[in-house]
KEKE-118676 format. One record per residue (C-alpha): residue in one letter; x, y, z. Coordinates in steps of 0.02 Angstrom, whole numbers, plus 50000, padded with zeros to 5 digits. Layout:
// residues N
AXYZ...
END
This chain:
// residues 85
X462425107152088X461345106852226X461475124052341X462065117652489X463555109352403X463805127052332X463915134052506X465025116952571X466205122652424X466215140752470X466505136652661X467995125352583X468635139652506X468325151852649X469285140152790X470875143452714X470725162752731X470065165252921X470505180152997X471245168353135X472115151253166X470625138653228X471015132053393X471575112953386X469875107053427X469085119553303X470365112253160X469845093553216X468025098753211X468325105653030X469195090252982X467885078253038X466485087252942X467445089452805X467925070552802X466265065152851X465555076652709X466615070652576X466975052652618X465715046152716X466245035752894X468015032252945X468685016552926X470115009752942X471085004853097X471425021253205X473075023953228X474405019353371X474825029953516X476645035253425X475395044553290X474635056853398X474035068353257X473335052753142X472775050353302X471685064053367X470925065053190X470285047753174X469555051553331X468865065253293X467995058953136X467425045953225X466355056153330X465425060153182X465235042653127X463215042153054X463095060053017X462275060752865X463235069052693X462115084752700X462085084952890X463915086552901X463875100552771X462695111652840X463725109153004X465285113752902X464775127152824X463935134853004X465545132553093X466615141552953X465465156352949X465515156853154X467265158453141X467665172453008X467095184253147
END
C-alpha cells in the first residue's frame, strides 16, 4: 500500500476522534474529499430542494469534480491534521 493511502486511512481514522465538532462547511469539505478520494466524481442527479442535506453534499462534492484520487487525499489528510489542533 502506497504511503499516502496509509496516511488517507489514518486521517479516516483520526476524523472520527477530533478534539472538536467540524463546522458544517468543514464536515462538507471532509465529505467531498473523502467521496472524491474513494469514488471518483459525483454522479447522479443532485437532489431536490426538500433534501437539503443530500443536498448540500452533492454540492459540495461537486465542487471537487476533476480532483484527481491522490489530490483529494493529500487534501484530506491536510485538512484532518489542521483540525486536531
Amino acid at each position: 500500500m502506497s504511503k499516502l493511502k496509509t496516511q488517507f486511512e489514518a486521517a479516516v481514522a483520526a476524523s472520527k476522534q477530533l478534539p472538536e465538532r467540524p463546522s458544517n462547511d468543514q464536515l462538507l469539505q471532509i465529505y467531498a474529499l473523502y467521496k472524491q478520494a474513494t469514488a471518483g466524481d459525483v454522479e447522479g442527479k443532485r437532489p431536490g430542494f426538500t433534501d437539503m442535506v443530500g443536498r448540500a453534499k452533492y454540492d459540495a462534492w461537486a465542487a471537487v469534480k476533476g480532483t484527481a484520487s491522490d489530490d483529494a487525499m493529500t487534501r484530506y489528510v491536510e485538512l484532518i491534521k489542521s483540525l486536531q489542533g
